[in-house]
C-alpha positions as a printed Julia matrix, in Angstrom:
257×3 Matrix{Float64}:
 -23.38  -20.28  23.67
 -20.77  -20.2   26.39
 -16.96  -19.72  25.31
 -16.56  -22.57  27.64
 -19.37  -24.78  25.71
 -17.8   -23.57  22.52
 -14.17  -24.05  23.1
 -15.37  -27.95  23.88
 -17.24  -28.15  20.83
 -13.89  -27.54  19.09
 -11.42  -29.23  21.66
 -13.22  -32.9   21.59
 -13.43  -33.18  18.02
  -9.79  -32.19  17.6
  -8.86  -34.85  20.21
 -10.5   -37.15  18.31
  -9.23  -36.43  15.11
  -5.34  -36.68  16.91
  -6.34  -40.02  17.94
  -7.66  -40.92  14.37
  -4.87  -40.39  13.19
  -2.35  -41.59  15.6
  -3.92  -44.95  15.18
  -3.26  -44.68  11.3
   0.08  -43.51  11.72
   0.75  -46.63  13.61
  -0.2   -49.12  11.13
   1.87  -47.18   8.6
   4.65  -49.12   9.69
   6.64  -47.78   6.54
   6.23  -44.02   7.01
   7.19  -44.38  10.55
  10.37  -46.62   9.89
  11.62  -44.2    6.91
  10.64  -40.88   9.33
  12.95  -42.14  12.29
  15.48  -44.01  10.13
  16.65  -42.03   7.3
  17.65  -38.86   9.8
  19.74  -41.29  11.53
  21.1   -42.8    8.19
  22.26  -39.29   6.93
  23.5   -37.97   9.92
  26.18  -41.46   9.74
  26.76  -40.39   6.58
  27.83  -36.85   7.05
  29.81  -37.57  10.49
  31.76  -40.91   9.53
  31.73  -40.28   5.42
  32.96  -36.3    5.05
  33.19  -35.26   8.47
  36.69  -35.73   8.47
  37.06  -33.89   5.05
  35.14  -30.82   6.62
  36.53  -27.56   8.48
  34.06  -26.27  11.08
  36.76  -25.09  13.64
  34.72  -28.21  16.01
  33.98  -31.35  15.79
  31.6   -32.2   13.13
  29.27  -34.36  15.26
  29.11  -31.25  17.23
  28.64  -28.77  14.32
  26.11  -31.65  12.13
  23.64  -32.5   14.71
  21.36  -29.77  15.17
  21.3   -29.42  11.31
  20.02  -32.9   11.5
  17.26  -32.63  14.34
  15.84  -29.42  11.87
  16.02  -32.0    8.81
  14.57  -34.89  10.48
  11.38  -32.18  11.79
  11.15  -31.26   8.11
  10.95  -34.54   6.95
   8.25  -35.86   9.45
   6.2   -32.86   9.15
   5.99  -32.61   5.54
   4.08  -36.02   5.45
   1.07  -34.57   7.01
   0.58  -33.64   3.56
   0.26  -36.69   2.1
  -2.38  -37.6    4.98
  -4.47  -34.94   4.55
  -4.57  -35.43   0.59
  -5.34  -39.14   0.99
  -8.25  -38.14   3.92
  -9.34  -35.74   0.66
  -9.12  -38.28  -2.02
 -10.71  -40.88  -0.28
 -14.16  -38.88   0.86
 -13.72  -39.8    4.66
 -14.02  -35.78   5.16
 -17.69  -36.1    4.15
 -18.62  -38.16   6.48
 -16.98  -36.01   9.24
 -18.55  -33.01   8.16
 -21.96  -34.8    8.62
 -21.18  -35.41  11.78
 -20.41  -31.87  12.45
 -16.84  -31.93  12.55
 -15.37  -29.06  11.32
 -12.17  -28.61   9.32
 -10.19  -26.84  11.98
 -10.76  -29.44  14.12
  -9.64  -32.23  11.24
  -6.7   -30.71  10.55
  -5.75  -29.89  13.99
  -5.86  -33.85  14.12
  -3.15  -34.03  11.48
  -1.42  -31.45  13.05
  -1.16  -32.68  16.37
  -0.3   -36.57  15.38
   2.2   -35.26  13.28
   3.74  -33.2   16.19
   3.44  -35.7   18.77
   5.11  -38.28  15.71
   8.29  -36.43  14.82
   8.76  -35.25  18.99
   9.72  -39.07  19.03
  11.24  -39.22  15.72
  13.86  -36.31  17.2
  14.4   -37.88  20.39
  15.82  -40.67  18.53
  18.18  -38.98  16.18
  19.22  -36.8   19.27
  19.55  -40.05  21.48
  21.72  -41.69  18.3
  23.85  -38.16  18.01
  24.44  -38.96  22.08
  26.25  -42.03  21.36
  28.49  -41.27  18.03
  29.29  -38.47  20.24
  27.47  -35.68  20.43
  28.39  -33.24  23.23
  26.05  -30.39  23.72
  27.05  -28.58  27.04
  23.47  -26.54  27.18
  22.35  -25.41  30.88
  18.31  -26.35  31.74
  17.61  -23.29  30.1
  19.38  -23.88  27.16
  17.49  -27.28  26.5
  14.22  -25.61  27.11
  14.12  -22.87  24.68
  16.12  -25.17  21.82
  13.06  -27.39  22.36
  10.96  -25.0   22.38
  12.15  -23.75  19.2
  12.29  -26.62  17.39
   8.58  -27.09  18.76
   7.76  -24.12  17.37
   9.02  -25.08  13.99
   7.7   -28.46  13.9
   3.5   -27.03  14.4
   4.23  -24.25  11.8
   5.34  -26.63   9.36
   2.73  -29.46   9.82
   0.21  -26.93   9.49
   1.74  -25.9    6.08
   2.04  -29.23   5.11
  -1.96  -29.58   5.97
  -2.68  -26.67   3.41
  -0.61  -28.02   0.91
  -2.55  -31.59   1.24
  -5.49  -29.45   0.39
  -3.89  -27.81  -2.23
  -2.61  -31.3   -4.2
  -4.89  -33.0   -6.25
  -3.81  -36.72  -5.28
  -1.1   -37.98  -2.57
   0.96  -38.31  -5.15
   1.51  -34.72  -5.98
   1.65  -34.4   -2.37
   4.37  -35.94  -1.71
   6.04  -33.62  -3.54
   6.55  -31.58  -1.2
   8.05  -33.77   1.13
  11.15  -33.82  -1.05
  11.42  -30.26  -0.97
  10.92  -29.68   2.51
  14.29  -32.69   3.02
  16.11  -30.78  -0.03
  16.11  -27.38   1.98
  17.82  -27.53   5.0
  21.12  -28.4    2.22
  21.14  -25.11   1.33
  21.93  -23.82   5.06
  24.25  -23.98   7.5
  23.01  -27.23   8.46
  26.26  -29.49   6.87
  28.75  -27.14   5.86
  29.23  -23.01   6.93
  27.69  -20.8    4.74
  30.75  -19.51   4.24
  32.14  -21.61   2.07
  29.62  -21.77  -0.36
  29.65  -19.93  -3.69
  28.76  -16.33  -3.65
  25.48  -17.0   -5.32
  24.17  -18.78  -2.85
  24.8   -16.81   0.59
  22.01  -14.37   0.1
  19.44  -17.46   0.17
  21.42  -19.83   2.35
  21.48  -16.57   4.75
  17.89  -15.29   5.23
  16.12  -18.58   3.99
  13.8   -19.81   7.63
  15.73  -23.14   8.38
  19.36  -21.43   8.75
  18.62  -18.94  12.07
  16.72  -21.88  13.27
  19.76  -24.22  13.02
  22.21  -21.54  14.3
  19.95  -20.73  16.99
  19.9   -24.62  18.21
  23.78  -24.76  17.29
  23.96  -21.99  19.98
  21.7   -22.8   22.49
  22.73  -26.74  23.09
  26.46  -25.55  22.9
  25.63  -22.9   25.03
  27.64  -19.81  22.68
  26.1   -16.52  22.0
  22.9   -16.91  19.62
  21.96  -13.25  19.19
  18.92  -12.62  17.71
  19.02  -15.79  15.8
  16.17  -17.25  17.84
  14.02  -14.31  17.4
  14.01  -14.47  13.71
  13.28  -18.09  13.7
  10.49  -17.88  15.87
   9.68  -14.87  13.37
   9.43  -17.06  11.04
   7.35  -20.01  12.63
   5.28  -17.26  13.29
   4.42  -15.85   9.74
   4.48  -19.93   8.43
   1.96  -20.73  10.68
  -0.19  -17.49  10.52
  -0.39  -18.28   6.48
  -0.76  -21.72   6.7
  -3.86  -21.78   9.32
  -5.09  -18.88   6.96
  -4.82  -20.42   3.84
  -5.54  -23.91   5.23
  -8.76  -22.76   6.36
 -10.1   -21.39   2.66
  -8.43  -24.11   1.15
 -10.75  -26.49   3.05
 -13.85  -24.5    2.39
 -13.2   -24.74  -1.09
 -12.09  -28.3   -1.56
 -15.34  -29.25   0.66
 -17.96  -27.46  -1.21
């Protein structure tokens, strides 16, 4: 077999899969609505409620809103977990896999939908930062590699969020994670600087994935000095995706025997 024949043999059934589940996204009118709308929610919290009780040295609709697009990416993405654990529960994978689909090409469905679902999702929080006031000042170049970033960021994690819809039992337990994957960005420099957090906490808030990621989109659509910020986040998209198509992949060899 040709690596042209076999490259198609994976490509159409992945394109299906996306538009599987880009239909089913769409009559989840609920997911969708809470995905775009409770980003925007909290970022009108933080600006208009304790913006003007917090010191960043800038304006906090300046400091907030890239903290925000990384927290409205980890909230869409994480619900490709609860997808892929209902897809489990409810037996639709058998009748994929006897139609020679494989599970690479299932979950790069998920993966994809989810991507294409929360590049919208961001455009609107970004759009809504525009107009309470957001001022980035980033050249093209800028824009390009934030996006490209936050890209970056939003496949690793909806491919983790795949394996850990093969890992839960029900979408329940699922769904679990979607809390934790909103709870982390708190911990960061997404709200407040790390600075002024208690001592405990810098070590994590420091070196845990979604902090260079924030300060490298701070930088970048403010157009400062980002050192090797981006680097290490892309370091770490890197290493979350290589474990999570890893572990996805036994996961769904052992869930589908």
């Amino acid at each position: 077999m040709s690596e042209t024949t076999a490259a198609g043999r994976l490509l159409t059934p992945a394109l299906t899969m996306t538009g599987r589940c880009v239909r089913i996204g769409r009559r989840d009118v609920d997911a969708v609505i809470t995905s775009m709308m409770l980003p925007v929610m909290l970022m009108l919290v933080f600006v208009y409620f304790f913006g003007g009780a917090i010191n960043t040295g800038t304006q906090y609709v300046n400091y907030v809103v890239p903290g925000i697009l990384v927290l409205c990416s980890a909230f869409g993405s994480s619900g490709t977990a609860v997808r892929v654990s209902e897809d489990m529960k409810g037996g639709i994978i058998d009748r994929f896999r006897s139609l020679d689909v494989g599970g690479t090409s299932i979950l790069a469905g998920h993966v994809v939908a989810s991507t294409l679902r929360n590049v919208f999702s961001t455009a609107l929080v970004l759009s809504v930062g525009l107009v309470i006031g957001f001022r980035p000042s980033a050249s093209a170049a800028g824009w390009i590699a934030a996006a490209g970033i936050l890209l970056a960021f939003l496949v690793a994690l909806s491919w983790l969020s795949a394996a850990v819809g093969l890992m839960a039992r029900t979408p329940e337990a699922a769904s679990a994670f979607t809390f934790f994957m909103m709870f982390l960005p708190y911990p960061s420099s997404a709200f407040v600087p790390v600075e002024t957090m208690p001592t405990w906490l810098h070590g994590f808030a420091e070196h845990q994935p979604v902090t260079p990621l924030i300060e490298s989109l701070r930088g970048l659509l403010h157009d400062q000095p980002v050192g090797t910020a981006p680097w290490t986040a892309l370091a770490w998209c890197g290493a979350i995706l290589a474990v999570a198509v890893c572990l996805s992949g036994v996961l769904f060899r052992v869930r589908t025997r």
